[in-house]
N, C-alpha and C positions, 0 to 999 in steps of 0.2 A: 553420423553428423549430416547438417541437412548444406543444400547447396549456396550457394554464395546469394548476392542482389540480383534482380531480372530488373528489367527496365519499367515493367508491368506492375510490380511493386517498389513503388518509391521510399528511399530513405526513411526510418521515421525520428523527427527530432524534438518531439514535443512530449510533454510528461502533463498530466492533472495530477492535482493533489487536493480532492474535496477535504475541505477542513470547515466545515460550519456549524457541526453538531456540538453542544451545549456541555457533554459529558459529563451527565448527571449522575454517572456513578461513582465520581471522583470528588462529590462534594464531600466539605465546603472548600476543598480546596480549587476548587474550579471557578469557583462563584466570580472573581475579578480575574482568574489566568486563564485562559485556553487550555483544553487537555492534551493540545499538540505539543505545549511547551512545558510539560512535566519533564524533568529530566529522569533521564537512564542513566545512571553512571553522571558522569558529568556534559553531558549534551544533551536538549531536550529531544523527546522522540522524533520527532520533525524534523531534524536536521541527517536524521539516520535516514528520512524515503527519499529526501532532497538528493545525498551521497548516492543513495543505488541508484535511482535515476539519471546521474551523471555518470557514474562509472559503467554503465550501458548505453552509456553515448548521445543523452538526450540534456543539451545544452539549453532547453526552452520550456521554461518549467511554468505554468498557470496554477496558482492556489485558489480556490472556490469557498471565500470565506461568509462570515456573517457576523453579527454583534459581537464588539467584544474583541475584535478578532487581532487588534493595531499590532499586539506584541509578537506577532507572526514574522508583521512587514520588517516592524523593529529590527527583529532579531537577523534575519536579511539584509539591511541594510549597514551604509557604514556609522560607528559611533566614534564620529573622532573628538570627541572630548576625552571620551576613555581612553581610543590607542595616543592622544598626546599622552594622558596620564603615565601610560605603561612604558611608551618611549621613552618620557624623563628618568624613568626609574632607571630604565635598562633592562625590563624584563621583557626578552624577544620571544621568550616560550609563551608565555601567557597574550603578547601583543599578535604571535601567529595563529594561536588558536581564537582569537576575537576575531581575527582579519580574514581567516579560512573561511568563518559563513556570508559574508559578503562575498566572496568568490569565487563561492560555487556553480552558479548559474546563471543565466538568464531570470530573473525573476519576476514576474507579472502578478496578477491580483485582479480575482472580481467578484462582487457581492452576492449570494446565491439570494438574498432577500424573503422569500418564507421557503420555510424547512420542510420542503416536497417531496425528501427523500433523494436518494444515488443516484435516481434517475435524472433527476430534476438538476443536481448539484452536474453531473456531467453535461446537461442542456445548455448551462450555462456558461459551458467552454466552447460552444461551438463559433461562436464570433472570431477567437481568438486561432482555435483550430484549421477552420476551413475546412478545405475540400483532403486533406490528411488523414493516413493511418495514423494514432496516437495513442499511447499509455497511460491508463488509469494505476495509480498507488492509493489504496487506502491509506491511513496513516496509522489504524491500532494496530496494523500486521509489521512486524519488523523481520528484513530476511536477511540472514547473516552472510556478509560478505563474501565470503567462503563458499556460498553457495550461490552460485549467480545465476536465478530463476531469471528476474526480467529480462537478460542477456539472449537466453534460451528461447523466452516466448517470441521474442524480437526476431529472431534464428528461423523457427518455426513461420511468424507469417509472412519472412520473407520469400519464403520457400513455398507456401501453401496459398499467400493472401489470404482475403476476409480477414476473421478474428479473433482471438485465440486467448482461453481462461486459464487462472491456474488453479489446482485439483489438487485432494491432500484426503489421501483416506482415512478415514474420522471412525470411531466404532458407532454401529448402525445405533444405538441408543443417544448418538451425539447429534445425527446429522437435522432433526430440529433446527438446530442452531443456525444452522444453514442453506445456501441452494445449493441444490444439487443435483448430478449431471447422469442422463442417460447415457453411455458410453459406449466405443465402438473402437476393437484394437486399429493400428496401423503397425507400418515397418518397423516403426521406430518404437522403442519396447516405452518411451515416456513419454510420447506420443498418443492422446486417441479420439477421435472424430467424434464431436459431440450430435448426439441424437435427441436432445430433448432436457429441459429445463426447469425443474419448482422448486422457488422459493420456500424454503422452510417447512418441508411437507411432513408431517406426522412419519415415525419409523416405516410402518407396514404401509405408507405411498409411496415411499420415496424408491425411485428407478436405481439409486446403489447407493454406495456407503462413499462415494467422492463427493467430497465438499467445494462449493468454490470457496477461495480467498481470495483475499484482496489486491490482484494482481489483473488487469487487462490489460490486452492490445486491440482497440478498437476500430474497424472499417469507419469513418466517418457516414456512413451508411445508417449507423445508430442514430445520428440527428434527428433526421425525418422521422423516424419510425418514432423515436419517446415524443416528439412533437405530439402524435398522436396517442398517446399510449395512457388509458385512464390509470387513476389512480390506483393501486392492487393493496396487497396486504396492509394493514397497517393505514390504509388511507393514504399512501403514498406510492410516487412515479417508480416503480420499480426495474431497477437497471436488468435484475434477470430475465425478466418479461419483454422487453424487447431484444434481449438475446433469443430469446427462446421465439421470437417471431423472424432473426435474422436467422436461426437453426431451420424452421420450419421453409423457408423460401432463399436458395442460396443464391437466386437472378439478384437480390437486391443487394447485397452486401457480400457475397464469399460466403465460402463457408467457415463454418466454426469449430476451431480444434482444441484439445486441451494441453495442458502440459502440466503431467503428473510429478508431482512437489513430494522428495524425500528426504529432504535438507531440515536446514535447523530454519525456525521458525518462532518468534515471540510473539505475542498478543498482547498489545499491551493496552487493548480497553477492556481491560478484564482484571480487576485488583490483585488477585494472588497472580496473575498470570504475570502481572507489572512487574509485580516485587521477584517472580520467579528471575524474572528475565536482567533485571538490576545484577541478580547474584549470581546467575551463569557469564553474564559481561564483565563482572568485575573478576570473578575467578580465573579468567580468562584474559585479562590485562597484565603484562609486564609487570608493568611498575605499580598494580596494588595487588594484583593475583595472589601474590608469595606469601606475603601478611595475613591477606582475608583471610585464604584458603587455612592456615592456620590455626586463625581466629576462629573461623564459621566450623571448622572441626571441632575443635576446644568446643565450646560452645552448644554443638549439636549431643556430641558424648554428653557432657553435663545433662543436659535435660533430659535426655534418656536415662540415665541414674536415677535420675530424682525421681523419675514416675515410675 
């Protein structure tokens, strides 16, 4: 376990949550709703990175939105037409679960205005940031309670400062998909010193089979540097490319460590990965587990017969 706060690294209380991306994989159902606010189970996804950011102690939550984006703030703030509704009835279960997302956090809001990529979307936190360490949460990555990653990374740069990813080993034919991380062991066996950073590099470039996801804790040292940071892959600001210049010079920001991910883990901008993760959350609920699980056996057997 790593040591307690130093005076050297201050607190960190602030969470991002880029949410501006259009979700074009998820049409037509995206076309009027955000793909933040598809529901899992019955909560939309975005209410799931809101809860692990709070439950790791970060009360000051900034959403980095774009067109489109209202039913975000909506669903954050209070509806008291509805909780009159639900108070006249008498229904306090369903009036606490309305009244839970308005009480999760601090909530703030600001316009990323054109879509520059991660880098650009976290640029546009920095008004609000300041001179702070602070947490980036994607929003298609969901990481199961149970498994308290951003808790950990928090752990980690309290102990280490600079800035610190989280790492999920992918099979080498995967890691395309993603950036990924030259690595270097430390004490700590889920701990490892990152030595180098590409984005999306072909199998046979790629420095290992660790992937990042969608989890940072960032030196506000990032600012300046995507300030400058041309446009990469894709024609966009890319978030790992100023990593990979905060790896390469540790005077400017700390250094950069990882923290290797062996927990449960959803993806939910990913259509089968959505639907997977619906049906491991609900198997997994009390009060509908018992029935699915059931059903989704029933079910499963049958179509297995028939082919």
């Amino acid at each position: 376990m790593v040591s307690g706060m130093s005076q050297s690294h201050p607190r960190i209380s602030k969470a991002v949550i880029p949410a501006a991306g259009l979700g074009t994989r998820f049409l037509p159902a995206t076309k009027a709703t955000p793909k933040e606010m598809l529901p899992v189970v019955d909560k939309p996804a975005i209410q799931y990175v809101v809860e692990e950011a709070v439950s790791a102690g970060l009360d000051d939550v900034l959403m980095v939105t774009g067109r489109n984006k209202r039913p975000l703030e909506d669903h954050f703030d209070r509806n008291y037409e509805l909780e009159s509704a639900l108070q006249k009835k008498g229904d306090a279960g369903r009036l606490a679960k309305v009244q839970e997302s308005s009480d999760l956090a601090t909530m703030h809001y600001v316009r990323q205005g054109d879509p520059k990529g991660l880098g650009h979307a976290v640029l546009c936190a920095a008004p609000h940031v300041g001179h702070e360490p602070f947490a980036v949460l994607l929003g298609d990555d969901l990481i199961d309670p149970r498994d308290p990653l951003l808790q950990r990374m928090i752990d980690v740069q309290q102990q280490h400062g600079g800035s610190v990813i989280a790492l999920m080993e992918v099979a080498p034919e995967q890691i395309h998909l993603y950036g990924s991380a030259a690595v270097e062991a430390t004490a700590d066996s889920d701990v490892v010193k990152i030595g180098g950073l590409v984005e999306k590099p072909a199998p046979e470039d790629a420095p290992s089979n660790y992937a990042i996801i969608g989890r940072y804790v960032l030196d506000p040292a990032v600012f300046d540097i995507l300030r400058k940071t041309e446009p990469g892959r894709g024609g966009e600001i890319q978030l790992t490319d100023a990593l990979q210049q905060l790896v390469a010079d540790e005077k400017v920001g700390g250094p950069v460590h990882g923290v290797v991910f062996k927990g449960r883990r959803y993806d939910t901008g990913d259509r089968g990965d959505y639907l997977r993760a619906i049906v491991r959350l609900a198997c997994e609920r009390e009060d509908l587990g018992p029935d699915f699980r059931t059903w989704l056996h029933r079910y499963v057997t049958e179509e297995m017969q028939q082919r």
